[in-house]
N, C-alpha and C positions, 0 to 999 in steps of 0.2 A: 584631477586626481588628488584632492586633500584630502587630509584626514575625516574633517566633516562627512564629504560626499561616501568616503568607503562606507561611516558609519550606519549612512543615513538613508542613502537610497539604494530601491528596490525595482526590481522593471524596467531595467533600462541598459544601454549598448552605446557606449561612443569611440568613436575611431578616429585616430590622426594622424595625419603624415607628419612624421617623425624624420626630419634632416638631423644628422648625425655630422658636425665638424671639428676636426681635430687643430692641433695650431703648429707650424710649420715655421719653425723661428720665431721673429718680435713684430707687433705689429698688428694692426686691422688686416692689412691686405696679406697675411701669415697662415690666413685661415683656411683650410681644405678641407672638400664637401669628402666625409670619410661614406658616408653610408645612410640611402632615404629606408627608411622600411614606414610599414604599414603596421599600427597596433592599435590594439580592438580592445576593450575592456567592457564588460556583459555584466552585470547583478540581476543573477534569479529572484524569484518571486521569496523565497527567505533572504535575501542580501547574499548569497552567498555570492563571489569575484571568482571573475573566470580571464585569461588574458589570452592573446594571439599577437606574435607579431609576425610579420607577412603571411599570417593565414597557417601556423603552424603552434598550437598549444604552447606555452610556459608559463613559469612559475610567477605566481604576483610579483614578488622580489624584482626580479628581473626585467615587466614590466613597467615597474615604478624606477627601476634605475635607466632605461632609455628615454624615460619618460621626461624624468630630472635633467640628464645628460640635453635631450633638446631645447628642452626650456631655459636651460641656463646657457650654454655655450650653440647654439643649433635653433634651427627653427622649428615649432611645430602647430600645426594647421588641423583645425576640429573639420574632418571630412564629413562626417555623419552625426547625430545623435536622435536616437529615438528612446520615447517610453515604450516599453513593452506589455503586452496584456497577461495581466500574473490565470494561470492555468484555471479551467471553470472547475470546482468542487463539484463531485458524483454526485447523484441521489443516491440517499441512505437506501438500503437495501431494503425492499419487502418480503416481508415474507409470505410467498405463493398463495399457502394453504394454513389451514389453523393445523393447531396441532390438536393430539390427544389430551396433554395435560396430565397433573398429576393424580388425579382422583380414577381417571379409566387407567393408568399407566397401573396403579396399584392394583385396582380390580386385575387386569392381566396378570402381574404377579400373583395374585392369589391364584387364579386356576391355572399359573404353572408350576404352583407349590401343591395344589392339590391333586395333579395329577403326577406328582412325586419327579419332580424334574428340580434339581438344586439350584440355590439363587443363583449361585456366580455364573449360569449356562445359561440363565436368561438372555441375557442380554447378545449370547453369541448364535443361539436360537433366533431371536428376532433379527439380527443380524444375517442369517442366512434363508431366512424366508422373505425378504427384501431384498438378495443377492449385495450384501454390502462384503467388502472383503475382510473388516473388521470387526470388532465385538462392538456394539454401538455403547456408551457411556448411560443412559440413558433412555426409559424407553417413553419417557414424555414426551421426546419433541417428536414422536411417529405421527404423521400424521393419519387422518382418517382409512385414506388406500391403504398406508402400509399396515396400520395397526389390522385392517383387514386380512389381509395377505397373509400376517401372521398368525390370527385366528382362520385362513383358511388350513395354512399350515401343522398349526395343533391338531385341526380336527381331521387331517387326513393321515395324522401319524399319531395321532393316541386316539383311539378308536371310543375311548366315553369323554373325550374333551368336548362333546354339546353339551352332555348333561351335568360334566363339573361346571360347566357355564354359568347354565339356567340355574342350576342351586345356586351358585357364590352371587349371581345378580339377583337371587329371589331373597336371598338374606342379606345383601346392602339395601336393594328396597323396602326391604320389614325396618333394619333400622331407620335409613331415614324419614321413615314417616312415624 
């Protein structure tokens, strides 16, 4: 337990019996076995120090001071040491389904503006034609189902949302071509 080792290593657990003796007047044969425990010292996969003695949590402090106390007046015995295997990293997240994107996300705002429905309900619209419980931030990341859903939704509650459709998509297609 040097300073080195707190610094430096990661992964790993070592344990020792720790004889604790006290001194009992003058003399070699003075000495009294006061107390063996059991202490564990553990560094997670960031270095972080972790201690037990007889299998009960404490403070580093207090580990490095039985620690000391054996070593110097006391005996102490490495029972165990292992490396440990630092945790496996997740696979990054996929995402499912493509999404809409920004160019259909806008087309959709257009025919909820042309069927006079105000920006800022957008989003709580589409939100509740997806059953989401909140106002969605954006309606890019919808994907294809939902973006449907919500075009089924328009057109079963604003009775000319097919054919504000077909105009707003007959005159993005005139422009882009």
């Amino acid at each position: 337990m040097t300073a080195q080792t707190a610094e430096t290593r990661k992964n790993f657990t070592r344990t020792w019996e720790a004889r604790l003796y006290g001194s009992w007047g003058e003399g070699a044969s003075a000495s009294v076995l006061i107390a063996t425990k059991i202490l564990t010292v553990t560094a997670d996969h960031e270095g972080t120090q972790t201690a037990t003695i007889d299998g009960q949590p404490v403070e580093l402090l207090e580990a490095y001071r039985v620690y000391k106390w054996a070593s110097t007046e006391g005996r102490l015995t490495v029972l165990h040491e292992a490396e440990l295997t630092p945790p496996e990293q997740p696979e990054p997240l996929k995402m499912p389904m493509q999404v809409i994107g920004k160019a259909r996300a806008h087309t959709l705002h257009k025919i909820m503006g042309a069927l006079g429905i105000p920006h800022a309900q957008h989003y709580g619209i589409a939100a509740f034609a997806i059953d989401e419980p909140f106002p969605l931030e954006t309606l890019s990341t919808l994907t294809d189902a939902e973006a449907g859903r919500v075009w089924a939704y328009l057109c079963s509650h604003y009775p000319n949302a097919c054919q504000v459709g077909q105009r707003i998509k007959a005159k993005t297609a005139a422009h882009a071509a």
